[in-house]
N, CA, C and O of each residue as an XYZ file, in Angstrom:
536
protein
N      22.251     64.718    245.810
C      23.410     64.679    246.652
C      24.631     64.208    245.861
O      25.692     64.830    245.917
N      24.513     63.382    245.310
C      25.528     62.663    244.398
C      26.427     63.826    243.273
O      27.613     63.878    242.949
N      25.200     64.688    242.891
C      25.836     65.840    242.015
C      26.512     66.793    243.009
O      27.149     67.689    242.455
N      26.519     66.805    244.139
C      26.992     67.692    244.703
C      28.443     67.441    245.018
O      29.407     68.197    244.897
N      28.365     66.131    245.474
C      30.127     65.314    245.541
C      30.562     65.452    244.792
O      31.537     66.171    245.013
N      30.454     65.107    243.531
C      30.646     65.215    242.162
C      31.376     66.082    241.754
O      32.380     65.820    241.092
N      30.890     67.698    242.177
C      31.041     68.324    242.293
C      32.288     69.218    242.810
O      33.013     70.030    242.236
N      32.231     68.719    244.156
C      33.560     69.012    245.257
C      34.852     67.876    244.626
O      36.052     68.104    244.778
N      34.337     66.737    243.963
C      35.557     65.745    243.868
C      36.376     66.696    242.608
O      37.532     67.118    242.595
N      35.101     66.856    241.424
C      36.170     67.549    240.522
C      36.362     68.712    241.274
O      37.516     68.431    241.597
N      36.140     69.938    241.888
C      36.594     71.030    242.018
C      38.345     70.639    242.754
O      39.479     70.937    242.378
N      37.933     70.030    243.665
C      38.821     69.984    244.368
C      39.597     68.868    244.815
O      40.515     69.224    245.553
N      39.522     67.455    244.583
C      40.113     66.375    244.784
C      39.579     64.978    245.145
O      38.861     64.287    244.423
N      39.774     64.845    245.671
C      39.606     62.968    246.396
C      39.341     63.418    247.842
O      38.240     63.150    248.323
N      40.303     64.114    248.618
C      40.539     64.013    249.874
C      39.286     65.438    250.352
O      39.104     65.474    251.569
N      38.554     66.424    249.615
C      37.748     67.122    249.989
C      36.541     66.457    249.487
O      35.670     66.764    250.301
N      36.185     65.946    248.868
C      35.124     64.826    248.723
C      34.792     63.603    249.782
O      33.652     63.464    250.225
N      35.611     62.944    250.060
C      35.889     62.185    250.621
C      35.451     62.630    252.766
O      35.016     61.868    253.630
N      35.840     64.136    252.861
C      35.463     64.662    253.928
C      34.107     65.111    254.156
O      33.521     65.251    255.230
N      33.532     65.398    252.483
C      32.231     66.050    252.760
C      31.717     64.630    253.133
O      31.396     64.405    254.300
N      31.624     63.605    252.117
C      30.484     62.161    252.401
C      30.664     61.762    253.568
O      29.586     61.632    254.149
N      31.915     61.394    254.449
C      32.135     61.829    255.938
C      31.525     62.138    256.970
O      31.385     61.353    257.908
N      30.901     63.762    256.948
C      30.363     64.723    257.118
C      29.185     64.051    256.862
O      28.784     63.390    257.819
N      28.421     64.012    255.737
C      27.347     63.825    255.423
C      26.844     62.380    255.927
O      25.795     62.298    256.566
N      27.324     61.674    255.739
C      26.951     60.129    255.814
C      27.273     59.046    257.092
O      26.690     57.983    257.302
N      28.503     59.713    257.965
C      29.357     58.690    258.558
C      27.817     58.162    259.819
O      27.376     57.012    259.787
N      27.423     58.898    260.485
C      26.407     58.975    261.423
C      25.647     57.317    260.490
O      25.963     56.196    260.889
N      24.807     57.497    259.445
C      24.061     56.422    259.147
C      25.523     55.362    258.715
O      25.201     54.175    258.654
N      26.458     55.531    258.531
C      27.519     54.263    258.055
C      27.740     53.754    259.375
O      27.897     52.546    259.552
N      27.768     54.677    260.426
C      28.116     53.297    261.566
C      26.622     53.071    261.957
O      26.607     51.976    262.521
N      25.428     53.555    261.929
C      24.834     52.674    262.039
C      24.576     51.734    261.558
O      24.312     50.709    262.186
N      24.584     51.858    260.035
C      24.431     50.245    259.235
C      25.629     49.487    260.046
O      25.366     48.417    260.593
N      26.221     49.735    260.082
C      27.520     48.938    260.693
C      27.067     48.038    262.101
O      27.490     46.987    262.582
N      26.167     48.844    262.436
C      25.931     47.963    264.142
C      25.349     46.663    263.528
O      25.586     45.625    264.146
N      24.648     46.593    262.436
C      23.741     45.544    262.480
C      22.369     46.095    262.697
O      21.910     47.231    262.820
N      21.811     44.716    262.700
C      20.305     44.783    262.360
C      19.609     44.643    264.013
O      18.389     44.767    264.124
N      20.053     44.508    264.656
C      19.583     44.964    265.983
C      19.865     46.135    267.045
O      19.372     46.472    268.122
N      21.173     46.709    265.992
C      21.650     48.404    266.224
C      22.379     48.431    267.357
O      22.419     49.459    268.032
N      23.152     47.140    267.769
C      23.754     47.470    269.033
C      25.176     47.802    268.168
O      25.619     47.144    267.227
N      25.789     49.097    268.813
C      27.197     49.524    268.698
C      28.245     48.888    268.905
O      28.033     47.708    268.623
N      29.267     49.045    269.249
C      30.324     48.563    270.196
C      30.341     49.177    271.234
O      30.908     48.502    272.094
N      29.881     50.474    271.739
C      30.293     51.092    272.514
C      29.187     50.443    273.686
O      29.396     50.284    274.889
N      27.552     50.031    272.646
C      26.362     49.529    273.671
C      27.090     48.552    274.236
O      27.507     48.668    275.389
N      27.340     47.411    273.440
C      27.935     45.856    273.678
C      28.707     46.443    274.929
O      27.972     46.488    275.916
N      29.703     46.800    275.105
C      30.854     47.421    275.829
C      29.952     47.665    277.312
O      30.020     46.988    278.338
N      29.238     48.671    277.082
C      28.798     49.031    278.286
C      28.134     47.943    278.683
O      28.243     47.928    279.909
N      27.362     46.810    278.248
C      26.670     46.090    279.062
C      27.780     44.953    279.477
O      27.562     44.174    280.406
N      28.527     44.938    279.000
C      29.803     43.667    279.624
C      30.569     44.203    280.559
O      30.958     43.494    281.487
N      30.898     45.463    280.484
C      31.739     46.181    281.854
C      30.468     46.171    282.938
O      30.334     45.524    283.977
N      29.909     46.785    282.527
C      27.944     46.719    283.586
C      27.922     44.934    284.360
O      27.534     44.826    285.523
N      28.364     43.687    283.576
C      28.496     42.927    283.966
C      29.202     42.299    284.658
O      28.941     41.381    285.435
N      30.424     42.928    284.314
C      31.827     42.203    284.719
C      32.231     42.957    286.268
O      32.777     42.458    287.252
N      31.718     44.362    286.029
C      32.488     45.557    286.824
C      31.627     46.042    287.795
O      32.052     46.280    288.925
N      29.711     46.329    287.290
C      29.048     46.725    287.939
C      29.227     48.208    287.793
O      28.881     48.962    288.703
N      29.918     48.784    286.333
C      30.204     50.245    286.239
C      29.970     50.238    285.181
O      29.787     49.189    284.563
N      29.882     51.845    284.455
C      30.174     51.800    283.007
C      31.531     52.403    282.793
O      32.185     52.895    283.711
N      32.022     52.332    281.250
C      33.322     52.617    280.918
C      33.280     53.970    280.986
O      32.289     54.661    281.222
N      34.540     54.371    280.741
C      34.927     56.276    280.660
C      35.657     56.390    279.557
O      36.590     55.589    279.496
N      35.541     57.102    278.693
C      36.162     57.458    277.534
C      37.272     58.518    277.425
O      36.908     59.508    278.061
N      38.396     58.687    276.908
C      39.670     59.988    277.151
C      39.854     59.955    275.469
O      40.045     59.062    274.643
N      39.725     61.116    275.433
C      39.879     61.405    274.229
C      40.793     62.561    273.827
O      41.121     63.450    274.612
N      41.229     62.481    272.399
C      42.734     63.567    271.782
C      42.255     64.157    271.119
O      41.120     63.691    271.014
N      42.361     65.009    270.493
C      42.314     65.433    268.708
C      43.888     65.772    268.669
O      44.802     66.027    269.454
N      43.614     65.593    267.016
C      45.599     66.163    266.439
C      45.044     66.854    264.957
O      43.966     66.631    264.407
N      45.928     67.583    264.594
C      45.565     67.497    263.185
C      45.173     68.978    262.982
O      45.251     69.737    263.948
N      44.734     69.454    261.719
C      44.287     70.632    261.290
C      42.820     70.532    261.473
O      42.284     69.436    261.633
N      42.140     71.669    261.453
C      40.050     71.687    261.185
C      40.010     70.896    260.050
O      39.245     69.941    260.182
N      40.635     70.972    258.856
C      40.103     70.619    257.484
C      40.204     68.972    257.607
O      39.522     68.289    256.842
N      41.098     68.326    258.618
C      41.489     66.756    258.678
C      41.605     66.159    259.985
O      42.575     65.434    260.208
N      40.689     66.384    260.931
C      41.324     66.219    262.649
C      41.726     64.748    262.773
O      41.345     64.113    261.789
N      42.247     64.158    263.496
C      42.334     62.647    263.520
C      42.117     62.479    265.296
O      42.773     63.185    266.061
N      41.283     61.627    265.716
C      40.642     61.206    267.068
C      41.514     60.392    267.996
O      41.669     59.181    267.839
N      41.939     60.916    268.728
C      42.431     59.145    269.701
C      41.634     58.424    270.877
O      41.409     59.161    271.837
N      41.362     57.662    270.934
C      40.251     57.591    272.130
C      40.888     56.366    273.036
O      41.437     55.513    272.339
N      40.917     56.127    274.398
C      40.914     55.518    275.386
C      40.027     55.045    276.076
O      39.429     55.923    276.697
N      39.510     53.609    276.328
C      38.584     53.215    276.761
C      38.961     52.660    278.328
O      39.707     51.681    278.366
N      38.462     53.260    279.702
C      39.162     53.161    280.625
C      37.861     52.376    281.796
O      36.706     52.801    281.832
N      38.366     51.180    282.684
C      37.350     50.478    283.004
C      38.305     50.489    284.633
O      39.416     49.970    284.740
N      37.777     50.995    285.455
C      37.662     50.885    287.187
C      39.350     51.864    286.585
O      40.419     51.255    286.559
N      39.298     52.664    286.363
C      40.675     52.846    286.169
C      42.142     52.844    285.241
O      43.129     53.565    285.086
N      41.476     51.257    284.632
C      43.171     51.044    283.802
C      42.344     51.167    282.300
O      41.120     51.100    282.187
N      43.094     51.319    281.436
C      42.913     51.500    280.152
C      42.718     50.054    279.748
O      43.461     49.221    280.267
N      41.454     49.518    278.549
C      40.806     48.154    278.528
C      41.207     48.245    276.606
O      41.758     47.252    276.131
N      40.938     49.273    275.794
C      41.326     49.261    274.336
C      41.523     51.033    273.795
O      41.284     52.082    274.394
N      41.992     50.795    272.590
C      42.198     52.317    272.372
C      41.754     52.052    270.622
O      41.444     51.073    269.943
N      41.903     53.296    270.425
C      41.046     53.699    268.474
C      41.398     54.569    268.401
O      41.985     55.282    269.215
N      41.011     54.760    267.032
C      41.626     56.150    266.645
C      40.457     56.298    265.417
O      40.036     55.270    264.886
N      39.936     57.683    264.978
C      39.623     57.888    264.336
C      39.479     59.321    263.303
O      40.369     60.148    263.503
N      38.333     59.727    262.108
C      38.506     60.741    262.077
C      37.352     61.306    262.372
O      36.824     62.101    261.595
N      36.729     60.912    263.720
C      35.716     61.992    264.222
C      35.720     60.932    265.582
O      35.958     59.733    265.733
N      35.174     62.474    266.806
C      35.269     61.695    268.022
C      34.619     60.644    268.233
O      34.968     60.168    269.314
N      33.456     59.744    267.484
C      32.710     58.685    267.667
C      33.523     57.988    267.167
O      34.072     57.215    267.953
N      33.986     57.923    265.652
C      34.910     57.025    265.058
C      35.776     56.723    265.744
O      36.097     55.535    265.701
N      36.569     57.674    266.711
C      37.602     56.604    267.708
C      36.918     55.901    268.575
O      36.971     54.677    268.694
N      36.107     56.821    269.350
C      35.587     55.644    270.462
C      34.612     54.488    270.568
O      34.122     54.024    271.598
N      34.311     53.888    268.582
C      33.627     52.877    268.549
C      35.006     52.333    268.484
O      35.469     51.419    269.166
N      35.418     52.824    267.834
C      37.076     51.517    267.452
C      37.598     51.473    268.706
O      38.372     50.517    268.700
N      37.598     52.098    270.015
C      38.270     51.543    271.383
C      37.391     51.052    271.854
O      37.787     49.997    272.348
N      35.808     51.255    272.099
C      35.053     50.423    272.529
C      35.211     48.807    271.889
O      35.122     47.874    272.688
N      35.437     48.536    270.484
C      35.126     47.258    269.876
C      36.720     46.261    270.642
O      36.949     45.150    271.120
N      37.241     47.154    270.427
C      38.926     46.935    271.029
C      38.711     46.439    272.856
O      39.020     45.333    273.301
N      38.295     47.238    273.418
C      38.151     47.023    274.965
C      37.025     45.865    274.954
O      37.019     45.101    275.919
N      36.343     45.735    274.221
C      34.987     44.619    274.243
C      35.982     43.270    273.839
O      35.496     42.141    273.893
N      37.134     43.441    273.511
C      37.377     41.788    272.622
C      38.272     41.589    274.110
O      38.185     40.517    274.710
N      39.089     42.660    274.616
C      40.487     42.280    275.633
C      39.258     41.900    277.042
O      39.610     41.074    277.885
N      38.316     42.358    277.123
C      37.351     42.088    278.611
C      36.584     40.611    278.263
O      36.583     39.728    279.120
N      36.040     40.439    277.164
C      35.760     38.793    276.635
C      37.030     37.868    276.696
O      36.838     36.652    276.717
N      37.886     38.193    276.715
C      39.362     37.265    276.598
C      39.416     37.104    277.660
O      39.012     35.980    277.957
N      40.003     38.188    279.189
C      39.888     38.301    279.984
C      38.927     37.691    280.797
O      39.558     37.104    281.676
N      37.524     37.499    280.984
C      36.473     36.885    281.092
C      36.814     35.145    280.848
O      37.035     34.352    281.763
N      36.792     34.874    279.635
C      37.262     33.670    279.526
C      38.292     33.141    280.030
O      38.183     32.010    280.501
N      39.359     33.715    280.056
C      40.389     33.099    281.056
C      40.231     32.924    282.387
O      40.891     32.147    283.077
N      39.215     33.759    282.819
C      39.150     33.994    284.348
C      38.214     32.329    284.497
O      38.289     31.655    285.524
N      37.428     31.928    283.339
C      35.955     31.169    283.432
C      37.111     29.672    283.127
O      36.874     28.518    283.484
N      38.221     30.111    282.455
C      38.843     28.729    282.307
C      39.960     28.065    283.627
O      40.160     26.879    283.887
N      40.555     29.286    284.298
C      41.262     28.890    285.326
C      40.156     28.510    286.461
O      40.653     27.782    287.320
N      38.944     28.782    286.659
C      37.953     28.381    288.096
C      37.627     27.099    287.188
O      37.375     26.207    287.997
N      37.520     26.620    285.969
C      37.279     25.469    285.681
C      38.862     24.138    285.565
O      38.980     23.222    284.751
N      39.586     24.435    286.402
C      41.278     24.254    285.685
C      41.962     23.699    284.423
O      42.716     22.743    284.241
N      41.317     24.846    283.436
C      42.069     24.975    282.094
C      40.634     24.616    281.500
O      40.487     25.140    280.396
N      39.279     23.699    282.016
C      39.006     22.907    280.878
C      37.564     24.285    280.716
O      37.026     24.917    281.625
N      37.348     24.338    279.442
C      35.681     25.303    278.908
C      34.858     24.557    280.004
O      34.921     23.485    280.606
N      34.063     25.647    279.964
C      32.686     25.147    281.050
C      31.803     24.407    280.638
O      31.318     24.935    279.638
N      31.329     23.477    280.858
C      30.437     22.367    280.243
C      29.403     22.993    279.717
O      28.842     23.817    280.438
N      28.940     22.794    278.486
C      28.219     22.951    277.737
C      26.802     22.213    278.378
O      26.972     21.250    279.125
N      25.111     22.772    278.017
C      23.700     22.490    278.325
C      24.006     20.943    277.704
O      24.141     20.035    278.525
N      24.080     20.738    276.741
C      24.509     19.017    275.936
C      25.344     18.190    277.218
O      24.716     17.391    277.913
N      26.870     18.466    277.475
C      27.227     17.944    278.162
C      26.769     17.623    279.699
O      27.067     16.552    280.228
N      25.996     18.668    280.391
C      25.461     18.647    281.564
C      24.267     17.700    281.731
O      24.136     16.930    282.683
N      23.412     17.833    280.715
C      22.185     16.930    280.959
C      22.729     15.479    280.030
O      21.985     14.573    279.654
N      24.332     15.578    279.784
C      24.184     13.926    278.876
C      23.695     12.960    280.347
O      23.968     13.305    281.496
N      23.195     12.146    280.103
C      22.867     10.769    280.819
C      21.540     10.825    281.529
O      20.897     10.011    282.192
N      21.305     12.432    281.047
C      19.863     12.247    282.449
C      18.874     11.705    281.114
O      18.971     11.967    279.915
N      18.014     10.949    281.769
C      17.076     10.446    280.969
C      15.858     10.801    281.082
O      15.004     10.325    280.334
């Protein structure tokens, strides 16, 4: 495989090389990327909207660009309103990057909601709850 890039880089550049390994590879690069228990962003995502919402998310997606270079836009949309957005250069590549995006603004969100029913203060920690019981 390596001779084959090799190959396309001298024939033709950086940027047609660069599309084939892309092509060839991106599928196992975001999986190494999830980690070693293989959850995505998009999994994470769905089980926190599943939590928060009792739904799963909906995805809206663009293309722009020529065949030889498309570029992705993706929208991650929860009961309605838009939660994060990505962009990428293939339709998964955007919608892990809006899933990871909508997963950080619904954890923020979440926490604020968990800090105003507590007024302002974090929720007591397992340590703090059982201090004194003996």
């Amino acid at each position: 495989m390596e001779a084959v890039i090799a190959a396309v880089y001298l024939d033709g550049g950086w940027e047609p090389a660069r599309l084939l390994v892309l092509a060839l590879l991106e599928a196992r690069m975001v999986d190494a990327a999830a980690g070693p228990d293989g959850q995505d962003p998009k999994g994470r995502l769905q089980e926190l909207v599943a939590q928060m919402h009792g739904r799963v998310p909906r995805y809206q997606v663009s293309r722009e660009g020529p065949d030889h270079a498309p570029l992705f836009f993706a929208t991650v949309m929860v009961g309605g309103q838009a939660k994060g957005s990505g962009q990428g250069r293939s339709k998964r590549q955007a919608e892990q990057t809006a899933a990871q995006a909508a997963w950080r603004q619904l954890r923020d969100e979440r926490a604020e909601a968990g800090a105003a029913q507590t007024g302002g203060q974090p929720p007591p920690t397992k340590e703090g709850r059982d201090a004194g019981v003996a």
